[in-house]
LUMTOR-414431 format. One record per residue (C-alpha): x negated, y, z; residue number from 1. Coordinates in nm, 3 decimals, padded with zeros to 5 digits. Each point is the difference from the previous one (the first is absolute). Example, Ala and Ser with C-alpha at 12.3 -4.5 7.8 and 13.67 -1.06 7.14 Angstrom:
BEGIN
(pt (-01.230, -00.450, 00.780), 1)
(pt (-00.137, 00.344, -00.066), 2)
***
This chain:
BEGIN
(pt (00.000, 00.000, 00.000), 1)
(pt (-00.133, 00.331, -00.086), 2)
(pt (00.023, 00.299, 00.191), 3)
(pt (-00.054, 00.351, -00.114), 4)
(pt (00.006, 00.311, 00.224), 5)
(pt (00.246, 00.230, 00.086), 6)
(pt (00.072, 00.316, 00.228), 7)
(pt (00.230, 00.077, 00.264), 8)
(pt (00.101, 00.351, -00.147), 9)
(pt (00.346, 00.034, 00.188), 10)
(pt (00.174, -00.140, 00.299), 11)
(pt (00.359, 00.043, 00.098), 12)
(pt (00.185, -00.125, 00.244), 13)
(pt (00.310, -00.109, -00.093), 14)
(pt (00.143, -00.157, 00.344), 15)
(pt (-00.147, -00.036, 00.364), 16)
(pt (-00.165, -00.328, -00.146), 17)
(pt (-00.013, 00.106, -00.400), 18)
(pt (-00.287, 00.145, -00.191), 19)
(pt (-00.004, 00.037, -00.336), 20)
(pt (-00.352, 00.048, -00.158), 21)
(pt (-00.105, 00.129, -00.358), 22)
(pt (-00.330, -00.142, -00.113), 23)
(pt (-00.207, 00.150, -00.307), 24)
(pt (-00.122, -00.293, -00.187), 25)
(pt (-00.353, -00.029, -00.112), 26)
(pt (-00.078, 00.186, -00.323), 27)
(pt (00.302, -00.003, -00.129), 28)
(pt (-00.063, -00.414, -00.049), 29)
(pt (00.238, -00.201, -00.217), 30)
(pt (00.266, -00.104, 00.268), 31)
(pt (00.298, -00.057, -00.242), 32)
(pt (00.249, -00.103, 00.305), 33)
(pt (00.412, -00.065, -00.112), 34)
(pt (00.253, 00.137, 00.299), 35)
(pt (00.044, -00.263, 00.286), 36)
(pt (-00.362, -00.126, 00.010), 37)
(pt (-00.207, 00.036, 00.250), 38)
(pt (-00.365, 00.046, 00.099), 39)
(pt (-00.241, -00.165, 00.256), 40)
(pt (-00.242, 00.169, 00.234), 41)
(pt (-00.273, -00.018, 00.189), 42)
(pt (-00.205, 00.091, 00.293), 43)
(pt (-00.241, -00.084, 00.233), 44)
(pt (00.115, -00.024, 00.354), 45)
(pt (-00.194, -00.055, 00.310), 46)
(pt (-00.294, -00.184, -00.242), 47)
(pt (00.274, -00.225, -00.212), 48)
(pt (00.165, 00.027, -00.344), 49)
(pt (00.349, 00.046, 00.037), 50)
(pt (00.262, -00.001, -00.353), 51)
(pt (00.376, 00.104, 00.024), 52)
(pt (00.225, 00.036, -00.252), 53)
(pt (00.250, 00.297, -00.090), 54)
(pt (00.196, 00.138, -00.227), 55)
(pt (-00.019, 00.291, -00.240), 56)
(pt (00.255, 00.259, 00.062), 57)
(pt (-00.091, 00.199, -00.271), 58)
(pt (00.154, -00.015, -00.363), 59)
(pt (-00.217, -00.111, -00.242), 60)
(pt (-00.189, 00.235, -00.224), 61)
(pt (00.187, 00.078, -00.375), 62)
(pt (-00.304, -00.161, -00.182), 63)
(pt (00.014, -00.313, 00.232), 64)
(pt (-00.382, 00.000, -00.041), 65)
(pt (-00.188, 00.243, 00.278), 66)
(pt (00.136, 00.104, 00.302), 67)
(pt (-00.224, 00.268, 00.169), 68)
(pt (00.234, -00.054, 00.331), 69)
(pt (00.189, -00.251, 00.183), 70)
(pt (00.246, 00.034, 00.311), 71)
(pt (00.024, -00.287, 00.263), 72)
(pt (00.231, 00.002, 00.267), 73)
(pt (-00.131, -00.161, 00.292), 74)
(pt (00.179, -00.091, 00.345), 75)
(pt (-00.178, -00.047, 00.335), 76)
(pt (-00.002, -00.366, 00.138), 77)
(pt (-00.030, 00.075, 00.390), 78)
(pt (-00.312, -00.239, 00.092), 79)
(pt (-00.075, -00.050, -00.399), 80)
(pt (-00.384, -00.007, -00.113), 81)
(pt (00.027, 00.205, -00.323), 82)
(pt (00.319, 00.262, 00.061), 83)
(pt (-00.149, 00.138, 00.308), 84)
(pt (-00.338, 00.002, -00.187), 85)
(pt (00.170, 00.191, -00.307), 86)
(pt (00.206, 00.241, 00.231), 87)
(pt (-00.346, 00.145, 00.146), 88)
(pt (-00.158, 00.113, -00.328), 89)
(pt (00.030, 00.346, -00.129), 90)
(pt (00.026, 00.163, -00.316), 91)
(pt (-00.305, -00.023, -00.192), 92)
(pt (-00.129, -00.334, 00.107), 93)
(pt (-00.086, -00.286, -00.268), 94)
(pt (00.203, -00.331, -00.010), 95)
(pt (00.006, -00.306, -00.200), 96)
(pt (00.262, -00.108, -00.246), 97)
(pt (00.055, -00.264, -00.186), 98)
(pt (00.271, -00.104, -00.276), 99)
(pt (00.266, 00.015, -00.094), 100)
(pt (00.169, -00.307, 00.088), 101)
(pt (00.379, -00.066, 00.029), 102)
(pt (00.313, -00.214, -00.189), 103)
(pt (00.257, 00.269, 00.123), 104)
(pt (00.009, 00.208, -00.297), 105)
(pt (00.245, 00.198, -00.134), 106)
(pt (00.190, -00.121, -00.288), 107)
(pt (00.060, 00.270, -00.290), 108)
(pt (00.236, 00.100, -00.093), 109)
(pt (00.168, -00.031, 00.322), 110)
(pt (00.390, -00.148, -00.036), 111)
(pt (00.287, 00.164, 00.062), 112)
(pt (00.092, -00.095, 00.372), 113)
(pt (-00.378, -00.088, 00.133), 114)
(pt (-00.020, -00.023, 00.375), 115)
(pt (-00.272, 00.075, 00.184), 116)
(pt (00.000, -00.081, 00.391), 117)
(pt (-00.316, 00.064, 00.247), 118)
(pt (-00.050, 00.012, 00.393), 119)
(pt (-00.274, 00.175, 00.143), 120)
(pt (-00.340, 00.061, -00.202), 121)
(pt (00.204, -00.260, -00.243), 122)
(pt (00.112, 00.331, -00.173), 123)
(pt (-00.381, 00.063, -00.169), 124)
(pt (-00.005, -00.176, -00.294), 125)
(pt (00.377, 00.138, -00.041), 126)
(pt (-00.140, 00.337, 00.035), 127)
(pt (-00.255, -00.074, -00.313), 128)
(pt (00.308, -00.141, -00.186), 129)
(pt (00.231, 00.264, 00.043), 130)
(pt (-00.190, 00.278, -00.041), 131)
(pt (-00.086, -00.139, -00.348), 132)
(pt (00.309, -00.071, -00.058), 133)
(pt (00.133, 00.382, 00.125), 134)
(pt (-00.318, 00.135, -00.224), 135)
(pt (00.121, -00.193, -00.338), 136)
(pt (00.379, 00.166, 00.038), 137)
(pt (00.136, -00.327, 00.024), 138)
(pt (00.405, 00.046, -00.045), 139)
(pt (00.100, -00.398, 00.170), 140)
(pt (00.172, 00.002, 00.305), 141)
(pt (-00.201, -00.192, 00.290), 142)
(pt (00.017, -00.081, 00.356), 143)
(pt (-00.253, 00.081, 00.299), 144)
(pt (00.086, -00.184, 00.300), 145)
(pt (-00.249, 00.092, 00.326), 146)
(pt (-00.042, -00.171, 00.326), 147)
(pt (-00.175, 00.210, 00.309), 148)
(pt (00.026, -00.105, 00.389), 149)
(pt (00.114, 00.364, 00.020), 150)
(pt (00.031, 00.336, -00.173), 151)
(pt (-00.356, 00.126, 00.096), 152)
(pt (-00.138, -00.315, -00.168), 153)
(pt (00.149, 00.102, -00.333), 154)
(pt (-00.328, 00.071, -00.265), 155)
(pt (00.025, 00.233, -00.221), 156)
(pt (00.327, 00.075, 00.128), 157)
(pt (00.022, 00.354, -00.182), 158)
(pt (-00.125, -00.071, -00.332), 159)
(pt (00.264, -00.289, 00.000), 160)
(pt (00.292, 00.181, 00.078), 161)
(pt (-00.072, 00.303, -00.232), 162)
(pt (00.003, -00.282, -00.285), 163)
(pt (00.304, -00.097, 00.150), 164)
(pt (00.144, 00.377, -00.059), 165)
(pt (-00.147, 00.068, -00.323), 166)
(pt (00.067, -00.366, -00.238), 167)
(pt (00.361, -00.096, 00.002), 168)
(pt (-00.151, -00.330, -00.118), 169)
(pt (-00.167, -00.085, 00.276), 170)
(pt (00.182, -00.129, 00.323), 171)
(pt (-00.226, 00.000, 00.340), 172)
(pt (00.141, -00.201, 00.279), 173)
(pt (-00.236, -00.017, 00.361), 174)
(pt (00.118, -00.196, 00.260), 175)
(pt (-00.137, 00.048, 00.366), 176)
(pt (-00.020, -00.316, 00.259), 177)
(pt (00.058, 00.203, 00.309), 178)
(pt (00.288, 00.149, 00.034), 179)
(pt (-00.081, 00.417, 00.035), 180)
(pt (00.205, 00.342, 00.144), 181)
(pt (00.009, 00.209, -00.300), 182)
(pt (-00.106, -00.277, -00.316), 183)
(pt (00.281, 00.039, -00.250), 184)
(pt (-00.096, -00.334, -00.211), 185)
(pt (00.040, -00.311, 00.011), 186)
(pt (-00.075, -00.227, 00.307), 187)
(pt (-00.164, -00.374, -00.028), 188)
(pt (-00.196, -00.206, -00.173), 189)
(pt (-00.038, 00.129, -00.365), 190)
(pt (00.062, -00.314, -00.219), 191)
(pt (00.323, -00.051, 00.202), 192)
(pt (00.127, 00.364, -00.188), 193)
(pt (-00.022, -00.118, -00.402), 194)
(pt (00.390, -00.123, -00.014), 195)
(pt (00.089, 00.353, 00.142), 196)
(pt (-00.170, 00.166, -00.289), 197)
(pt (-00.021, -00.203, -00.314), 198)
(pt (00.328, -00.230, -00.118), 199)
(pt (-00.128, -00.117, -00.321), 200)
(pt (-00.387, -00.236, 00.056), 201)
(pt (-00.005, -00.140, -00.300), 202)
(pt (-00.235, 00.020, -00.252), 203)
(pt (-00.189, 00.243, 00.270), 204)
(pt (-00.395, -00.016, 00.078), 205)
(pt (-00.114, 00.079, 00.349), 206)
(pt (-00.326, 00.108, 00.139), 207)
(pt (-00.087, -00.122, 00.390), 208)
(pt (-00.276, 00.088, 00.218), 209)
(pt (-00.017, 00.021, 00.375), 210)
(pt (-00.018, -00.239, 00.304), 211)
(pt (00.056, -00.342, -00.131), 212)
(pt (00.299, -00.080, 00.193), 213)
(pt (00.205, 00.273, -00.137), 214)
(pt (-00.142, -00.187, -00.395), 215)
(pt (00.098, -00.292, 00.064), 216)
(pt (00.379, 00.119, 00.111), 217)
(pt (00.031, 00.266, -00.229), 218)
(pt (-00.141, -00.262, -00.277), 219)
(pt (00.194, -00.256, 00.070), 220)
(pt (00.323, 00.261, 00.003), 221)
(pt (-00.051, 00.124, -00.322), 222)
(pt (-00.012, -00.352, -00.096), 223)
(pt (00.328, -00.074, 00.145), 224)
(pt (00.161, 00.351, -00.145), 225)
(pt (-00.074, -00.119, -00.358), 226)
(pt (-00.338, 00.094, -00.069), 227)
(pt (-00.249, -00.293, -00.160), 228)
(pt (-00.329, -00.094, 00.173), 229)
(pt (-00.197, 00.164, -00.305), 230)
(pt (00.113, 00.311, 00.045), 231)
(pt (-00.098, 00.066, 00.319), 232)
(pt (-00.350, 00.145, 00.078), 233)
(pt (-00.160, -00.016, 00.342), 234)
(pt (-00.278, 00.075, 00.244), 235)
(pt (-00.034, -00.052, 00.384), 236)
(pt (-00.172, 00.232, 00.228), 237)
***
């Protein structure tokens, strides 16, 4: 696996356990990346090599050859090796990165009716995706269905719902776990919410990422709802 350089040239904080970070690749190297992918990295940490994987928030450059900058979104693991490593380094300092790797790519065109449902950090590879998708002017109508333990959890929370108020094509749904004074959506797991919003599965293609028990039951929902096997693309985080 090889590994080119890249620096740390913004850091936000997205949540109380969030960052997102913007790395300038290289020299402009050939990194010709496809929305969903993502990219490993490494460090070395207390004398040991340590790899992680993560996906690319970012959309993917117009010429699909260089990309002079990436965007990760990366959430703390309290007690974790490489989070708490990655959460201490400033702007300016020099990573590793490898890649890109990754299956869960978006399909183009996307269909009319394409759902896309994420918990937690899930919602990366989603954010490369629909971006991409928002960039291109696509006109189809499609689905974003969110999971978060609570409202603060929410990434990305406003660029989300100012896509939700400006494309009329484009239908965000977040769900919280714990119930909240003052949360005006909807309440519960996430994958339990696709019968309240979509009537019609078939012939749909659905995008999943997130912790791997929501997968498997939103998976095997969509199944059951009318969607084939095929048409469903998935990662677990």
């Amino acid at each position: 696996m090889e590994y080119m350089n890249a620096e740390i040239v913004e850091v936000k904080h997205l949540t109380l356990n969030t960052n997102s970070y913007l790395l300038r690749l290289e020299n402009n190297k050939h990194f010709p990346y496809k929305a969903g992918q993502f990219v490993m990295l490494k460090a070395n940490i207390n004398g040991e090599s340590v790899k992680r994987a993560y996906s690319i928030a970012s959309p993917p450059p117009r010429d699909f050859k260089h990309a002079e900058y990436i965007e990760l979104i990366i959430k703390l693991v309290p007690g974790g090796t490489f989070t708490p490593h990655i959460f201490s380094q400033k702007e300016g300092i020099i990573i590793q990165v490898a890649g890109p790797f990754g299956g869960l790519i978006l399909k183009e065109p996307i269909l009319e009716g394409d759902i896309f449902m994420a918990t937690g950090s899930g919602i990366a590879p989603f954010m490369s995706m629909l971006r991409k998708v928002f960039r291109d002017h696509n006109p189809k109508e499609f689905f974003l269905f969110y999971g978060a333990k609570n409202s603060q959890e929410i990434i990305y929370r406003e660029e989300l719902e100012q896509w939700d108020k400006e494309h009329k094509n484009f239908h965000l749904i977040v769900s919280v776990s714990e119930e909240e004074k003052g949360w005006n959506g909807e309440v519960g797991y996430v994958q339990d919410k696709l019968k309240t919003y979509i009537k019609d599965f078939e012939g749909k293609q659905a995008y999943l990422c997130g912790l791997p028990i929501m997968v498997e039951q939103a998976r095997q929902r969509l199944i059951d709802l009318g969607i084939k096997p095929v048409d469903i693309y998935l990662e677990e985080y």
